[in-house]
N, C-alpha and C positions, 0 to 999 in steps of 0.2 A: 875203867880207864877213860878220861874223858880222850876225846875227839875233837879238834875242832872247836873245844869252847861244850861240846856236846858228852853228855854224859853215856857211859855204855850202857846196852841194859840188855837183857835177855830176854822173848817173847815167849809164851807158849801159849796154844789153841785145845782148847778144851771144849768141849759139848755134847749132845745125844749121839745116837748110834752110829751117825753121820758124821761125827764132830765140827765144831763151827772153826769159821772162819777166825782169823782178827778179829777184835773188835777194834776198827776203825773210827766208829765212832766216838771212840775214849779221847783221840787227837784231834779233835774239834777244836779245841780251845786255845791250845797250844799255837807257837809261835811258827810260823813259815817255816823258820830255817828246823825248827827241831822237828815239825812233822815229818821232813825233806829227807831228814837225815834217818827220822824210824823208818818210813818207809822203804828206805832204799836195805837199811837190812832186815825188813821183814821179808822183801823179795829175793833180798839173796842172804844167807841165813848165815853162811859162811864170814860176813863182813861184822856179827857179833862174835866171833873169836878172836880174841883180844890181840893174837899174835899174827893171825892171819892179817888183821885188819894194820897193825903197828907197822907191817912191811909194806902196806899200802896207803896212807894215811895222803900221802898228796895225793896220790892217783883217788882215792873217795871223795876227798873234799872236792874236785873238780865234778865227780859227778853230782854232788850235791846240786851246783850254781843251778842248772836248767830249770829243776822242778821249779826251786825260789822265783826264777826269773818269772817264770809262766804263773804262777801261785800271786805273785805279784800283780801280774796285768789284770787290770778290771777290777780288783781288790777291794776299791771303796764302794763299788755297784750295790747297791743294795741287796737286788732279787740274786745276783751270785750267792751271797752269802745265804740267803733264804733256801734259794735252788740246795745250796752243798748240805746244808743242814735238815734239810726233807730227805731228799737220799740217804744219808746215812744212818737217819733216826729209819726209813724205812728199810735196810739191809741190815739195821740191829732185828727189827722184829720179821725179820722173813725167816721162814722157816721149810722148805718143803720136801725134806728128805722122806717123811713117808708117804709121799705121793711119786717117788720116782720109780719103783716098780710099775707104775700104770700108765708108764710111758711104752707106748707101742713103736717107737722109732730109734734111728740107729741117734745114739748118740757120744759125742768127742771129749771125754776127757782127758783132760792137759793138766799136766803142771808140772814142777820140777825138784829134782831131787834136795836142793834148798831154800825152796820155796817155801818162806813161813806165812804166807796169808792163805795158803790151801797146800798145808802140808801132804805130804805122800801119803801118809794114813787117812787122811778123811778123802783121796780121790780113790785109795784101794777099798774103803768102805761104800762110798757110791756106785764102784761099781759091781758090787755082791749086789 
């Protein structure tokens, strides 16, 4: 069901024992407004339910505007675009789920019951 001009689409996170993240780096190329708009329901996972989202459709599109806005500022800078596309070429190949047993320190795992960029399954896997 498009959205906004924006097409629907379902996510899923798949990977090793750990299972991965997004891959964010797939939305590189793509246009401001339509990264704006995956992201916001890869963070909330609820807002890809077609019906959930159709009773809310002004209320999303308004959250839309910010990212754009800010995604916008500096836009033609060169080293931005350098910078954004180092980062995510390097959170494509990071890997370090079997190194996390060799942490000797308390550590904080977060995240949320619809949260698709670190689904509940890969934070209850990190923390076995």
């Amino acid at each position: 069901m498009p959205v906004g001009g924006y097409a629907y689409a379902r996510f899923k996170c798949s990977g090793g024992a750990g299972g991965s993240s997004y891959p964010l780096h797939e939305l590189v190329n793509l246009p401001i407004e339509e990264v704006a708009y995956r992201q916001l329901t890869l963070t909330d996972t609820r807002c890809q339910d077609e019906a959930w989202l159709s009773s809310r459709t002004t209320q999303f599109l308004e959250l839309v505007k910010p990212p754009v806005s800010a995604s916008k500022e500096g836009a033609d800078e060169p080293s931005r675009q350098i910078g954004r596309r180092r980062q995510l070429e390097a959170r494509a190949a990071h890997d370090t789920y079997e190194r996390l047993s060799h942490l000797h320190v308390s550590v904080y795992i977060c995240g949320g019951r619809y949260d698709g960029i670190s689904p509940p399954a890969n934070l209850e896997a990190k923390h076995k």
